[in-house]
N, C-alpha and C positions, 0 to 999 in steps of 0.2 A: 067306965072305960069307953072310947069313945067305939065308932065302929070300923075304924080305919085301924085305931091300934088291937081292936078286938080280934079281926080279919088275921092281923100281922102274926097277933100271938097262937093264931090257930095256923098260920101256916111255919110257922119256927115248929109248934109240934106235928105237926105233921113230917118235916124234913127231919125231927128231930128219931121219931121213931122210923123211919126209914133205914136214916143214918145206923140204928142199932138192929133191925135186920137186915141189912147187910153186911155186917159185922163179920164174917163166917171165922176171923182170926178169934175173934173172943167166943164165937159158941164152940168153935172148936177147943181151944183151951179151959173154958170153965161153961161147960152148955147150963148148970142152976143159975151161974151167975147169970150169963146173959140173959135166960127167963125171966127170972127177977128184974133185970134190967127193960128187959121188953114189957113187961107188968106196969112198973112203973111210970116208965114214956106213957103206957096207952092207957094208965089212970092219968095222967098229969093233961093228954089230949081230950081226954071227955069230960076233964073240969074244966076245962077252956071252951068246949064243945056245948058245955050246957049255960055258959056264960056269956055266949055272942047274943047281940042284940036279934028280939023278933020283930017281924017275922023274915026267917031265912031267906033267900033266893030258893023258890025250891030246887033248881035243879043241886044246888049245896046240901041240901037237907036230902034231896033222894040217896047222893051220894056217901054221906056223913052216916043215915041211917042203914045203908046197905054196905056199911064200912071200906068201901073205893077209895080207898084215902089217897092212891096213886092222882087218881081222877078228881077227886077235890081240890088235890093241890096243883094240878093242870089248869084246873076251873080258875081258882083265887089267882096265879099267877098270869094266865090270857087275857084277865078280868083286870088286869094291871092292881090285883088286889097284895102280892104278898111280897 
């Protein structure tokens, strides 16, 4: 994968898991579901996360490792990355 589409698919999950904590209509109606669902999203992020090309940008990598994922996907998007 190259590292443009790499970048892209880390920020699809990124907005991807956002998108399901924000949810508050689904953790309100089914709060296991939405866990499960938040689990999922943010296994599905750190297999994408362990799959971008090295070596990161670090300030991507401070952020990815201290889980800022607000901030990461501020970073790839200003970066004209996502």
């Amino acid at each position: 994968m190259s590292e443009s589409a790499s970048t892209q698919a880390l920020a699809t999950a990124l907005r991807e898991r956002l998108t399901v904590i924000a949810d508050r209509d689904f953790y309100n109606r089914d709060p296991a579901g939405h866990l499960g669902k938040l689990q999922a999203v943010s296994e599905h992020l750190e297999s994408v996360e362990r799959g971008l090309p090295r070596p990161l940008d670090p300030e991507l990598a401070h952020y990815l490792q201290r889980r800022s994922y607000d901030k990461a996907l501020a970073l790839l998007e200003a970066k004209g990355l996502a």
